[in-house]
C-alpha positions as CSV (number, residue, x, y, z in Angstrom):
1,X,-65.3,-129.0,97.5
2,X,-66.5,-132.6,96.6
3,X,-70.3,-132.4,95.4
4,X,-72.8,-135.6,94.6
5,X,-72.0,-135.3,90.9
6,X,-69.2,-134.5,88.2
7,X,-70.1,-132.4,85.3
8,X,-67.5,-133.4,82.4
9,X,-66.8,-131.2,79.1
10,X,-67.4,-133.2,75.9
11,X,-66.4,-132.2,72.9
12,X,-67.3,-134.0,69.5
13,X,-66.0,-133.2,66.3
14,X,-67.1,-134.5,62.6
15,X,-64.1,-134.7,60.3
16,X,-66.5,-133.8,56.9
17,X,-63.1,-132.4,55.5
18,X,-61.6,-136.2,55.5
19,X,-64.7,-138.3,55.4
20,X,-67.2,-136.4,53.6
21,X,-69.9,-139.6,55.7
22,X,-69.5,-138.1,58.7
23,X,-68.2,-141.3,60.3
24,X,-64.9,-139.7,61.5
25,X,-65.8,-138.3,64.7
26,X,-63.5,-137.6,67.7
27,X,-64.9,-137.0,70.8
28,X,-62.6,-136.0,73.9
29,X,-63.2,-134.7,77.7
30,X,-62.0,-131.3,77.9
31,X,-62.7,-130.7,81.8
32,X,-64.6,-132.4,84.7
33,X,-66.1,-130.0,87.5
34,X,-68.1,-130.4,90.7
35,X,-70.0,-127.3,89.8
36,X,-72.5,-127.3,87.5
37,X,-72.4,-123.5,87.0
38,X,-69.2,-123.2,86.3
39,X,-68.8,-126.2,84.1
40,X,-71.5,-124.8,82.5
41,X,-69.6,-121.6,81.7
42,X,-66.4,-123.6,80.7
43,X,-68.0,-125.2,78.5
44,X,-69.3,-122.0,76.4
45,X,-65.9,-121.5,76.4
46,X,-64.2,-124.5,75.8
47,X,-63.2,-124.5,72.3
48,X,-61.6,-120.8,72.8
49,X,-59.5,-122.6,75.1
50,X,-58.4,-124.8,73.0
51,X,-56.9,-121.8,70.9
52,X,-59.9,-121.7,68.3
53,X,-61.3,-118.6,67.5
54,X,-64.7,-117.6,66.5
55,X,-63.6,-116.1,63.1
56,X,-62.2,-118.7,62.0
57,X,-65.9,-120.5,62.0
58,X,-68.9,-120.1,59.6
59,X,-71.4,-120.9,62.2
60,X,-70.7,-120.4,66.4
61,X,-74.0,-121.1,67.9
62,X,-74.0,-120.4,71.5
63,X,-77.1,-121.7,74.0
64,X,-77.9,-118.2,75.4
65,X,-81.8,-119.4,76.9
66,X,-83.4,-118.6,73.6
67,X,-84.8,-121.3,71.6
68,X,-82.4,-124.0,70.7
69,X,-82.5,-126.4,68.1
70,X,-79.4,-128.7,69.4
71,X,-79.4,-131.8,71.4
72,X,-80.1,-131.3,75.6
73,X,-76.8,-131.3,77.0
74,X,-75.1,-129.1,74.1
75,X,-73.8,-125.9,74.9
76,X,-71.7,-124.9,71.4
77,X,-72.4,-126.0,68.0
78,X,-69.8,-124.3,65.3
79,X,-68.7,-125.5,62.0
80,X,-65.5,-124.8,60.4
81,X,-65.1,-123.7,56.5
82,X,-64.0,-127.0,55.8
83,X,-67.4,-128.3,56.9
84,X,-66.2,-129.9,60.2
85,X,-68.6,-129.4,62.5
86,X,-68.2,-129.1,66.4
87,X,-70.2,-129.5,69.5
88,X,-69.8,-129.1,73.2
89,X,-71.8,-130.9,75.5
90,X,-72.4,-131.6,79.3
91,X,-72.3,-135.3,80.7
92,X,-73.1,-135.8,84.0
93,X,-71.9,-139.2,86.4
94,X,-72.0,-139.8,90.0
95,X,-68.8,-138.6,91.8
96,X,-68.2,-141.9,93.4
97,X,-64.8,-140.9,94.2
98,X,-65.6,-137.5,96.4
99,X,-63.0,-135.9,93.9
100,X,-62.7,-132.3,94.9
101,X,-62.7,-129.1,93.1
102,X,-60.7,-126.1,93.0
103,X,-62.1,-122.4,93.1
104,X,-63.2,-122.6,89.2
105,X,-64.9,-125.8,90.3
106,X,-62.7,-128.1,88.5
107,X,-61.3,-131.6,89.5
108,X,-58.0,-131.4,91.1
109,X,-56.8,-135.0,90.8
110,X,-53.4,-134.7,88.4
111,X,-54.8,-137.7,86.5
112,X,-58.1,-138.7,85.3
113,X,-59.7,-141.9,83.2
114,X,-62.6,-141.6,81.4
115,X,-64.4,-144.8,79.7
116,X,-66.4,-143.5,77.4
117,X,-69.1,-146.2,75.1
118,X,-69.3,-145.8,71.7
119,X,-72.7,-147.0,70.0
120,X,-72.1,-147.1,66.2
121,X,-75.8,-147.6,64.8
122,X,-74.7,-149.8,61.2
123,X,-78.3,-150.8,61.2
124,X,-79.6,-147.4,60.5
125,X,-76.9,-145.8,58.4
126,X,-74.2,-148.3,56.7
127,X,-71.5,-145.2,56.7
128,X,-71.5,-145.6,60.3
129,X,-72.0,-141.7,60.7
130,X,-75.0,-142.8,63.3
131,X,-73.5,-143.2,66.3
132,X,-73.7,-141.7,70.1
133,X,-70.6,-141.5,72.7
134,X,-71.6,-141.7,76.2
135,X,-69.0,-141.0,79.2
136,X,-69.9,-144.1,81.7
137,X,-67.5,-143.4,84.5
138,X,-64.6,-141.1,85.9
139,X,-61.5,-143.1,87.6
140,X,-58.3,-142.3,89.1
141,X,-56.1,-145.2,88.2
142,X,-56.1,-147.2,84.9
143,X,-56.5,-150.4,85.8
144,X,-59.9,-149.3,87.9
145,X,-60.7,-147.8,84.5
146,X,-59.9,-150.8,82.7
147,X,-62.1,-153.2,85.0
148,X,-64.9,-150.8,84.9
149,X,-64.8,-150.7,80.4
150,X,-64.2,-154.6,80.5
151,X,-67.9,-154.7,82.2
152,X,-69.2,-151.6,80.6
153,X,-71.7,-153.9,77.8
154,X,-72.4,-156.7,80.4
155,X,-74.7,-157.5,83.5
156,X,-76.6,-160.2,85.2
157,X,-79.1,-160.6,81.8
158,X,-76.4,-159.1,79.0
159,X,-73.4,-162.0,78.6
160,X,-70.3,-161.7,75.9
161,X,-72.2,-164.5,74.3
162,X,-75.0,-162.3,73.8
163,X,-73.0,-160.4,70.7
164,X,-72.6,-161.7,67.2
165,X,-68.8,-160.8,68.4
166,X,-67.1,-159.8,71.3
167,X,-63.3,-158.8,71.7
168,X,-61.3,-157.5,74.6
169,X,-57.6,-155.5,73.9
170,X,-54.9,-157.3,76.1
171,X,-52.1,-155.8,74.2
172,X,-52.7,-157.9,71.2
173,X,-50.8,-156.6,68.0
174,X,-53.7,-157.3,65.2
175,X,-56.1,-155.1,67.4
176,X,-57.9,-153.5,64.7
177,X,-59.7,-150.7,66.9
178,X,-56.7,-148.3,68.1
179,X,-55.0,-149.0,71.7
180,X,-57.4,-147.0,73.9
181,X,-60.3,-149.2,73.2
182,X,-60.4,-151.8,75.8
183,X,-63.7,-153.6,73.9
184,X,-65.2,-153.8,70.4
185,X,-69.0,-156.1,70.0
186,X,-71.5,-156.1,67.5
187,X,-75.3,-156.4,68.1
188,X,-77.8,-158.8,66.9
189,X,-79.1,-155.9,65.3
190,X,-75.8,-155.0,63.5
191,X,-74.7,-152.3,66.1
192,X,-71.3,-152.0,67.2
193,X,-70.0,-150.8,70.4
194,X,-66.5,-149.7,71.1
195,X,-65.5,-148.8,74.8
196,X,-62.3,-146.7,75.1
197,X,-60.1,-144.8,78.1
198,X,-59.3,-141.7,77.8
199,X,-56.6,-140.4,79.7
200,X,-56.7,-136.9,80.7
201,X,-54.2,-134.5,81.0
């Protein structure tokens, strides 16, 4: 059934092993749901689904209802021997779309876009390791993905004359930022923002 929100799976991992900074960080959608009980249990499980296993951690931190010291929103926190560290967290967006679930409560549609906003805070911490990735919207075809992350830093007061710099991907060959990044700006301040679609499966 199609409910008034989406619930969507985010995992986040810090590469310490390759940058000791913590700059390297990938974060990908592992699952969308209309049910936010059952995303909630997907998402305790999430990285055992991705064929990890709990040995092979030297923390696995689980929110259980007992005190927790992570972030609202984060359901797993584990780090490896290597000292990469993993979290999985909840995001939550309006289901615009009316996409449906299945029994387990999980999107249906064979293909999903995700444009997710990356604020990288260089102002705080020059490593870059002070950053935040939100998920701004769900879509079902690219290019309504793409319109949606051209827009995603702009509005009636915020123009691309507002940033230091501002550059859109349109299949350039010297795009410095990796192919699913659709914008890269930097703040007055010195932040830099990267918006990105992520294709899922």
């Amino acid at each position: 059934m199609a409910g008034d929100m989406l619930y969507h799976i985010k995992r986040t991992m810090v590469d310490i092993k390759n940058d000791a900074t913590g700059a390297l960080q990938k974060v990908d959608i592992l699952g969308t749901f209309t049910d936010l009980s059952k995303a909630k249990a997907a998402a305790k499980n999430a990285l055992f689904a991705e064929g990890y296993e709990k040995e092979w951690f030297t923390e696995f931190e689980v929110k259980d209802g007992a005190e927790w010291k992570h972030p609202d929103g984060t359901f797993v926190y584990a780090k490896a021997p290597d000292g990469e560290t993993f979290t999985v967290a909840l995001e939550t967006t309006p289901n615009t779309l009316a996409l449906m679930g299945d029994a387990d409560g999980k999107v249906v549609e064979k293909q999903l876009f995700h444009v997710l906003q990356t604020t990288i805070h260089y102002n705080v911490d020059r490593s870059g390791a002070n950053r935040e990735t939100s998920l701004e919207g769900t879509y079902t075809t690219f290019e309504d993905a793409k319109n949606a992350a051209m827009g995603c830093l702009l509005d009636e007061d915020v123009r691309k004359e507002s940033f230091v710099e501002y550059d859109e991907y349109d299949g350039q060959e010297d795009w410095a930022f990796g192919e699913d990044t659709m914008v890269h700006a930097v703040g007055v301040g010195g932040e830099n923002y990267l918006v990105a679609i992520i294709r899922k499966p």
